[in-house]
N, C-alpha and C positions, 0 to 999 in steps of 0.2 A: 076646561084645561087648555082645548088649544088655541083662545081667548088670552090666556095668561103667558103661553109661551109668546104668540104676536107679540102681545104689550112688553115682554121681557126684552124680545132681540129690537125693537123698535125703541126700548130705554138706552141698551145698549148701542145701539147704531147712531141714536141722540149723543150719547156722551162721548162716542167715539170721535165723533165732528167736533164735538165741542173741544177736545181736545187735541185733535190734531190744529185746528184753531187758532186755538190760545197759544201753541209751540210756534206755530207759524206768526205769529202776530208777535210773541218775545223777541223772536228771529229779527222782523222789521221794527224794532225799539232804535237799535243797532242805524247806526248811517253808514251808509252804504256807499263804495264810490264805483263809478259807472263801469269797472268791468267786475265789479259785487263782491271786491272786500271790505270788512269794515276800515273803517275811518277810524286812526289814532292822533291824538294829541303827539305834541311835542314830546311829552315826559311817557309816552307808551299805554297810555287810560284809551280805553276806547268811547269813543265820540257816541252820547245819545239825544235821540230828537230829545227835546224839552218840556214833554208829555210823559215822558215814560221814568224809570224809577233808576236807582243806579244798579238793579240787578240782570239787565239787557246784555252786557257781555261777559255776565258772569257762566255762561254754559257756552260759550264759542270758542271753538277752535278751530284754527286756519281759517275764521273769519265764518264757519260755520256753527249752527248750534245742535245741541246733541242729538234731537229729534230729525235732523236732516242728515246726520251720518248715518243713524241707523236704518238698517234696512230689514224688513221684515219676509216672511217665508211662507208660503202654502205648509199646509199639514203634512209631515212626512216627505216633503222635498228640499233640494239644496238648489232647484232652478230659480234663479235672479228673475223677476217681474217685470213688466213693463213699468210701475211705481218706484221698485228699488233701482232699476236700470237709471229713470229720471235723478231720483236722488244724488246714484253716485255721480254722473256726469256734473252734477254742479259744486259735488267734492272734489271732483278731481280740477276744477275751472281752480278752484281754491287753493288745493293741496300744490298746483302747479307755480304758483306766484307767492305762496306762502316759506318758502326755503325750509320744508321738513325734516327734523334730520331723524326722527323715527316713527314710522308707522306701524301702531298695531293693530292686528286685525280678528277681534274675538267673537267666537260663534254660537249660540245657544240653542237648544235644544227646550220643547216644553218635558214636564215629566211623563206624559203617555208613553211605554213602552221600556224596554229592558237596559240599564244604563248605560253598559259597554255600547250600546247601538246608537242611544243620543248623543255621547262621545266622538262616536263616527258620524254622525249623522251634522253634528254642529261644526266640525272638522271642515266638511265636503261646503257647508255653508260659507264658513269663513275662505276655502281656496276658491269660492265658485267669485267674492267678491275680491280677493285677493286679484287673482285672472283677469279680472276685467278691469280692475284699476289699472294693470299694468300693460292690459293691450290700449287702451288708453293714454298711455304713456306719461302714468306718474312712477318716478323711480327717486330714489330717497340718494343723495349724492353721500357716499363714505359715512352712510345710518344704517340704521335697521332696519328690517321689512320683516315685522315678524308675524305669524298666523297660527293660530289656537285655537281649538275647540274643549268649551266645558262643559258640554252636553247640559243638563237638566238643573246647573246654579244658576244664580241668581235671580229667582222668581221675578217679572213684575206684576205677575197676575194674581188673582184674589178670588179663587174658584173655588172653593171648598164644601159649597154646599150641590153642584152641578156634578152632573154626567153625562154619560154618551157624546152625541153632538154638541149639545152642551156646552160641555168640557173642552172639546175642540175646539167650539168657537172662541170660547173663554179664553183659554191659552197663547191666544195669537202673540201677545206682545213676551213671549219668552221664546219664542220662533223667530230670533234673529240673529244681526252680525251688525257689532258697533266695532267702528272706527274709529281708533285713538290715536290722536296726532301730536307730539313733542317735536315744539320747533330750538 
């Protein structure tokens, strides 16, 4: 048995690389220009290396891609990471030269625990990134700054057969707070 939980979290920690990876690798499809927005044509298409496919800047906004806005959470907390801390500072490099006129700011929650609390709990998530964008000093000129928590929607996880620790570890990618950017 604890032969099979090893091999499970060691699948799991394989695949997690692998895909954080592959998001990071979509991200550099994208050309870049040397203070790291993407590169547009004339007619507004985004510019990609001549390796990669035409679906490179189809998940970027503000020149970022989705995987790089979103920022993920320890179990039961709304303290920002030294990972998600990185992340945002290179959203905010983005969101600064990108002329946003609306940022949203939404927060999740996994399903362990009593809804009204994920609610709160996704809430405190999305003000804790909210705060820090803004001591940062991205501010949206005559737009929206808006921030929401939907506790326990939008699953991206696939646990259904796990428990206990398990289950926690399982749920990490619905323990977050994605950044949506309308320029």
């Amino acid at each position: 048995m604890k032969m099979l939980k090893t091999s499970t979290i060691l699948a799991v920690a394989g695949s997690l690389l692998l895909g954080v990876a592959a998001q990071a690798a979509a991200f550099k499809e994208a050309v870049h220009s040397t203070d790291g927005n993407v590169v547009r044509s004339s007619n507004g298409n985004c510019v990609i290396t001549k390796w990669d496919g035409p679906n490179a800047c189809g998940n970027l906004v503000a020149g970022v891609d989705y995987e790089l806005r979103t920022v993920y959470f320890d179990f039961n907390s709304a303290a920002l990471t030294p990972a998600a801390k990185t992340k945002l500072d290179a959203l905010v490099k983005a969101l600064k030269t990108s002329g946003a006129k609306e940022v949203r700011i939404v927060g999740f929650a996994d399903q362990i625990g009593a809804a009204s609390y994920n609610v709160k709990l996704s809430k405190h998530r999305a003000d804790a990134v909210s705060s820090y964008l803004k001591r940062k000093g991205v501010a949206v000129n005559k737009g929206k700054f808006e921030v929401k928590g939907l506790g326990a929607t939008d699953s991206k996880s696939s646990c259904s057969a796990t428990k206990g620790n398990e289950l926690k570890a399982c749920l990490w990618r619905d323990r977050r707070v994605e950044v949506e950017v309308l320029n």
